[in-house]
N, C-alpha and C positions, 0 to 999 in steps of 0.2 A: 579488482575491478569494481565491486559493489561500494566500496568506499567510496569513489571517485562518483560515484552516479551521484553522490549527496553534496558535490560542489554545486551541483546545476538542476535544482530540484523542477521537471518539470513534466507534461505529459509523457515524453520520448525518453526519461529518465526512468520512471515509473514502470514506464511499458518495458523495458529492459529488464529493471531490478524483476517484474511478474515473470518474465520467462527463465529464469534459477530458482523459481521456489518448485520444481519439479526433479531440481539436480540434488540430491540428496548430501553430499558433501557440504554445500551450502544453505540448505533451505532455511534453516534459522536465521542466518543473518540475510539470508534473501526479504523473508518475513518482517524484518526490523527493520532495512534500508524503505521497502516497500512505504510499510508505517510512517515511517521519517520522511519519507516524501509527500506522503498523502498529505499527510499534517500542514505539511508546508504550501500546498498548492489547490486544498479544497476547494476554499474559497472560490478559485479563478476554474476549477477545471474538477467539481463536483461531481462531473459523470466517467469519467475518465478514475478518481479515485473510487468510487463506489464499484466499479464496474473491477480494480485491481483487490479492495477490500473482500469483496466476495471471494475472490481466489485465493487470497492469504487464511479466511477461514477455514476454508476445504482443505489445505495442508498441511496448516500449525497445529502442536496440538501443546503448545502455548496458552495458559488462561488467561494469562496477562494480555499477551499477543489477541486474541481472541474478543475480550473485550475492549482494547482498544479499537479494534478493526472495526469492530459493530458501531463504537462510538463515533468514527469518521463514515461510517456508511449514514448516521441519523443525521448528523453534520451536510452531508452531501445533499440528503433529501429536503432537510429542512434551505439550504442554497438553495436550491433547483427549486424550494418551494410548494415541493408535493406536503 
């Protein structure tokens, strides 16, 4: 299923791929689909990824994972323009 969310990267893809990263059989690749989506849809929907990136860090324990998440949450901020 988490594959499939990366044909159609978008908020409601996003918000999908957030709610498995609490299922433990998948949370990794929850984490990564998460990432690959953010990436792709900051730009247009910076609060929506920022708001999924916070959640990816509270359960990765991924360093990679970890800073990438941070780098789209500055990404998002600096969009939004704060």
């Amino acid at each position: 299923m988490l594959e499939a969310l990366l044909r159609v990267p978008s908020r409601d893809t996003l918000a999908l791929a957030v709610t498995q990263l609490e299922v433990e059989p998948v949370q990794h690749r929850a984490c990564e689909v998460a990432l690959l989506i953010g990436n792709a849809i900051v730009d247009k929907q910076p609060e929506s990824v920022a708001k999924a990136m916070e959640q990816v860090l509270e359960v990765t324990k991924d360093d990679n994972f970890k800073n990438y998440a941070k780098h789209l949450i500055a990404k998002a901020k600096q969009t939004q323009g704060e």
